[in-house]
Backbone as CSV, one residue per row, in Angstrom:
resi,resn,N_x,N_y,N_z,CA_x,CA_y,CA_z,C_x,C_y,C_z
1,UNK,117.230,96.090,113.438,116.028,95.298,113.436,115.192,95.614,114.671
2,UNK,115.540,96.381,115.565,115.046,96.605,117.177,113.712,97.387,116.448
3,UNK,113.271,98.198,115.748,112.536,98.693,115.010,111.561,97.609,114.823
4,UNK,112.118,96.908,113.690,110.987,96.341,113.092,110.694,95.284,114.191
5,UNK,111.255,94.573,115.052,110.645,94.227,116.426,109.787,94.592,117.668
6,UNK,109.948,95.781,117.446,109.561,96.633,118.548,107.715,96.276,118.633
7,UNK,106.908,96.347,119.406,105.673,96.304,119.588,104.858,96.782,118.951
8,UNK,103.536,96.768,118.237,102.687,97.613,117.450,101.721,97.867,117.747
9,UNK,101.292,99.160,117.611,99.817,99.389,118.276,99.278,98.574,117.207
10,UNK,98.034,98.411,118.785,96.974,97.310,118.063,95.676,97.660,117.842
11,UNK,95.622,99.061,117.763,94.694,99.685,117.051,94.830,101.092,116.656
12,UNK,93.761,101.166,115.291,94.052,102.203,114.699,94.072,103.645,115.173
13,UNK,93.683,103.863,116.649,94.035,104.875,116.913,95.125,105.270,117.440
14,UNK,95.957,103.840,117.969,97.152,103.450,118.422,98.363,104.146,117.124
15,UNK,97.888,103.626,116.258,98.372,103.823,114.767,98.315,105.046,114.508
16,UNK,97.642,105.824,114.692,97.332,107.456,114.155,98.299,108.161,115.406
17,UNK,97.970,107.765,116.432,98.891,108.630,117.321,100.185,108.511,117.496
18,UNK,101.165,107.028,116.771,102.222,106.776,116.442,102.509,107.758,115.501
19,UNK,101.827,108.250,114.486,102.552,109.208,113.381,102.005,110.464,113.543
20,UNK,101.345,110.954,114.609,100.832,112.309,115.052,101.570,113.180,114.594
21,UNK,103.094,113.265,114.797,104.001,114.208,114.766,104.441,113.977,112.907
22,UNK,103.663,113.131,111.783,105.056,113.210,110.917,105.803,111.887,110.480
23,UNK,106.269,111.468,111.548,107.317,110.924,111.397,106.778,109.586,112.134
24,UNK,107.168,108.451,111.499,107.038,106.902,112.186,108.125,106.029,111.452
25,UNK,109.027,105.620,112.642,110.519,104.634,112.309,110.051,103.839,112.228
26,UNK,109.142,103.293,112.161,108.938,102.130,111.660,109.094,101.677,110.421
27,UNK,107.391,102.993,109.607,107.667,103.322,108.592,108.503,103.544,107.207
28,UNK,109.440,104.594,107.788,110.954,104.741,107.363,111.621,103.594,107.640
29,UNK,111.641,103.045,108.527,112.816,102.018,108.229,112.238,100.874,107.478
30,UNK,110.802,100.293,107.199,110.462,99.547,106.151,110.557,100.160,104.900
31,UNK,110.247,101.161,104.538,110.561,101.655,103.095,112.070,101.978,102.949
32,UNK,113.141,102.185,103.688,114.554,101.805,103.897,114.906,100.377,103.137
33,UNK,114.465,99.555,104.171,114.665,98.175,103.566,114.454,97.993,102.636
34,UNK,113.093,98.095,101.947,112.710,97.900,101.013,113.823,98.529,99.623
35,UNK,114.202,99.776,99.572,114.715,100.001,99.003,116.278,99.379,98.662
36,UNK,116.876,98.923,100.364,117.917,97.862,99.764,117.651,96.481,99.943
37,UNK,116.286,96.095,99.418,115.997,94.527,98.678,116.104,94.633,97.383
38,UNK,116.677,95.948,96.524,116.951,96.089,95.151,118.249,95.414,94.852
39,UNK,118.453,95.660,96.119,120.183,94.927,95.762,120.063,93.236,96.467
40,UNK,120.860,92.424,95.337,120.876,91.235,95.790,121.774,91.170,97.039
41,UNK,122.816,91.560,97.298,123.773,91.640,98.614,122.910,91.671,99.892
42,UNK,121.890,92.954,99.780,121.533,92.887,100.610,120.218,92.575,101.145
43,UNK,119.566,92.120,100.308,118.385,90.796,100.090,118.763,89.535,100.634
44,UNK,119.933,88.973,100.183,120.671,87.943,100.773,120.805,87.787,102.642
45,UNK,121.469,89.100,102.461,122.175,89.356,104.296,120.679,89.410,104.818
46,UNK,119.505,90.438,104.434,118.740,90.479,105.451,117.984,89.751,105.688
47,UNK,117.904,88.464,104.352,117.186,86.977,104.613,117.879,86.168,105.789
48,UNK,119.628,86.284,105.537,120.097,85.668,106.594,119.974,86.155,107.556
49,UNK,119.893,87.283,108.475,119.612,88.038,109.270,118.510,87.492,110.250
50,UNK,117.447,86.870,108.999,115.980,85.999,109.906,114.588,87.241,109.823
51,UNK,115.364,87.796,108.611,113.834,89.638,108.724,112.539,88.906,107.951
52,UNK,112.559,87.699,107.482,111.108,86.778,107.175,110.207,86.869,108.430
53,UNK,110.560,86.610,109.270,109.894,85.768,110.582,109.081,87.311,111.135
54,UNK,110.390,88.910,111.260,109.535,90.152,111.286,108.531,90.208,110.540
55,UNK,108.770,90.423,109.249,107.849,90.668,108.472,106.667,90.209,108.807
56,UNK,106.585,88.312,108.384,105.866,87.842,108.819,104.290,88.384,109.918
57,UNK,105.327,88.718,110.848,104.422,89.203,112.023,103.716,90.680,111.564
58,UNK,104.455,91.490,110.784,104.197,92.793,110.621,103.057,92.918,109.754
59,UNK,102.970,91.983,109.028,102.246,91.651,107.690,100.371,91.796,108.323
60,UNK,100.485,91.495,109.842,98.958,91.644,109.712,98.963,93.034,110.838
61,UNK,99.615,93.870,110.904,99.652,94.749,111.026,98.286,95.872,110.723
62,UNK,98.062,96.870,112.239,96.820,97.257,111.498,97.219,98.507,110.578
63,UNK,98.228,98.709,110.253,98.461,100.012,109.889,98.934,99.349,108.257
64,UNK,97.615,99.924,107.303,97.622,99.768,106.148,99.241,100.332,104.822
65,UNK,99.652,101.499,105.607,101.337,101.403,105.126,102.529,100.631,105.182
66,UNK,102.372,99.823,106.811,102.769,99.356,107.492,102.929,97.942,106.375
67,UNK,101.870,97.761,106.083,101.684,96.262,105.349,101.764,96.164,103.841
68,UNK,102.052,97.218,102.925,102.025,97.616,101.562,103.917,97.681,102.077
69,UNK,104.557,98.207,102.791,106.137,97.905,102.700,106.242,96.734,103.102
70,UNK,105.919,96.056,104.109,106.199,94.440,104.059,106.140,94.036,102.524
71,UNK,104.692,94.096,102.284,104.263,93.526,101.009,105.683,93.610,99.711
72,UNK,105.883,95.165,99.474,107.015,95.325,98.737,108.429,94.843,99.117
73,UNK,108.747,94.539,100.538,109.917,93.831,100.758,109.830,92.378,100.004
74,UNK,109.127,92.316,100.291,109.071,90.363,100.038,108.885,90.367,98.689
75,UNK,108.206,91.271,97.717,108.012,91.032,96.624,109.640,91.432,95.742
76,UNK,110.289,92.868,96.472,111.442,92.708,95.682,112.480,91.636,96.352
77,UNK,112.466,91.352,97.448,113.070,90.187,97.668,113.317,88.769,97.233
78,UNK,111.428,88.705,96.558,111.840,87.463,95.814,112.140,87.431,94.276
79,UNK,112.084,88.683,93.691,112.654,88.868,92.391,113.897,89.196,92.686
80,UNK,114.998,89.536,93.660,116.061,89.355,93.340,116.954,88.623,93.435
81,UNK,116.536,87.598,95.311,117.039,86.359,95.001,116.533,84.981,94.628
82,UNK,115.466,85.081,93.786,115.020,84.182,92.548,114.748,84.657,91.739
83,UNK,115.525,85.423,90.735,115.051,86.550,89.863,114.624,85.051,88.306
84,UNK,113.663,85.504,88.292,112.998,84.375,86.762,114.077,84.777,85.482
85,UNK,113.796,83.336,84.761,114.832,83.408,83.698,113.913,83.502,82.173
C-alpha cells in the first residue's frame, strides 16, 4: 500500500514527468489491484486492509488514468462483495 500512499504530483506536468520513462507504480499497482478485486478473497482483505480511505484520496487525482483505476477498483469491488441477485 506504500504506493498507493505515497504523494502525488499535483500537477499535470508533475504527472507527465512521473511516467517520462514508461513506467509509473502507481499505475501498475492500481491496475494490479484492480485486477484482484475480481476475486472476492481479495476484495474482502483489501477492504479490510482500509484501501477505501486510499482510493478515496486518489480519486481526485490529477492524472486522468490514475482515476479510471480507482474508478474500476471500486466498481469491481462492489460487484463482488455485493454482487446483485
Amino acid at each position: 500500500m506504500e504506493v498507493i500512499n505515497a504523494p502525488q504530483p499535483s500537477t499535470p506536468r508533475g504527472v507527465a514527468a512521473a511516467a517520462a520513462d514508461g513506467t509509473n507504480p502507481l499505475r501498475i499497482s492500481l491496475f494490479s489491484l484492480g485486477n484482484m478485486c475480481a476475486h472476492k478473497e481479495c476484495a474482502d482483505a483489501l477492504l479490510q486492509l482500509g484501501i477505501g480511505t486510499s482510493l478515496a484520496r486518489l480519486k481526485s487525482s490529477p492524472d486522468a488514468t490514475v482515476q479510471k483505476y480507482v474508478q474500476r477498483i471500486q466498481v469491481l469491488q462492489q460487484a463482488v462483495v455485493a454482487p446483485h441477485h
